[in-house]
N, C-alpha and C positions, 0 to 999 in steps of 0.2 A: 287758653289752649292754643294748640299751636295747629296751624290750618296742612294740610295734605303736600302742598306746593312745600313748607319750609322744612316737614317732619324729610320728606326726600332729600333737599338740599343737604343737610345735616346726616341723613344717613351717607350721602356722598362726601361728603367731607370727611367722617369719620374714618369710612373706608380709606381713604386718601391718605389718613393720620397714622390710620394702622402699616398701612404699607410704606410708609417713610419710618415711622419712630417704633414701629411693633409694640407697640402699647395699645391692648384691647379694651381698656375700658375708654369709657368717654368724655369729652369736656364739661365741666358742672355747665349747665344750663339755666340756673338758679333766674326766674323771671322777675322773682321780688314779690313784695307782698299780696298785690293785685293778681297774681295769675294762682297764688295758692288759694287765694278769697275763691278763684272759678274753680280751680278743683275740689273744693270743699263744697261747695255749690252743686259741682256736679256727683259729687259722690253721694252727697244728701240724698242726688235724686234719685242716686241708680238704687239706694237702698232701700227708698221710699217704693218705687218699683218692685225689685223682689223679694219686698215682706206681704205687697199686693201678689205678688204670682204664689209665694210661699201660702200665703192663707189660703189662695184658692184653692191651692193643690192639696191644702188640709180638710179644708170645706168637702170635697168631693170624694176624698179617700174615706172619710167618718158616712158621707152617705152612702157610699158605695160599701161597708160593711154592714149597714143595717139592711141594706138590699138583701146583702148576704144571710144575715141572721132572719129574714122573715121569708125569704125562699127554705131555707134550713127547715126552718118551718113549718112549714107547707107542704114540704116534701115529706117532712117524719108525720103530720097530721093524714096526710095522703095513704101512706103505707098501712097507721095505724087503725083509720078506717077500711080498707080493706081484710085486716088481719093479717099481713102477711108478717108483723114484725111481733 
């Protein structure tokens, strides 16, 4: 990966390029085998991350329906003891 200091340099150079050759895309950057090994590395991790955030958010939404269905519940048991329904 490339650190903050070169991702700048690079965006200044590009700009540099565009305004001499008007050519908007960019220089391959290609690092080689070793810097695709880190982003593969790092994509592992990001994914491994939000399948952990993903679960949670499934975790909490399936208890937060059963919340739902046992106030549901409670409510129509409430009514029904009273008589009003």
């Amino acid at each position: 990966m490339i650190s903050d200091e070169e991702a700048k340099k690079m965006t200044e150079e590009w700009k540099d390029e565009i305004k001499v050759s008007g050519n908007v895309l960019p220089k391959n950057t290609d690092r080689g085998p070793s810097d695709l090994e880190e982003q593969i590395d790092t994509l592992k991790f990001r994914n491994e991350v939000l399948h952990k955030a993903n679960q949670k958010q499934m975790n909490e939404i399936l208890e937060l329906r059963t919340q739902i269905k046992k106030l549901e519940h409670n409510a129509v048991d409430q009514f029904r003891n009273k008589g009003d329904i």
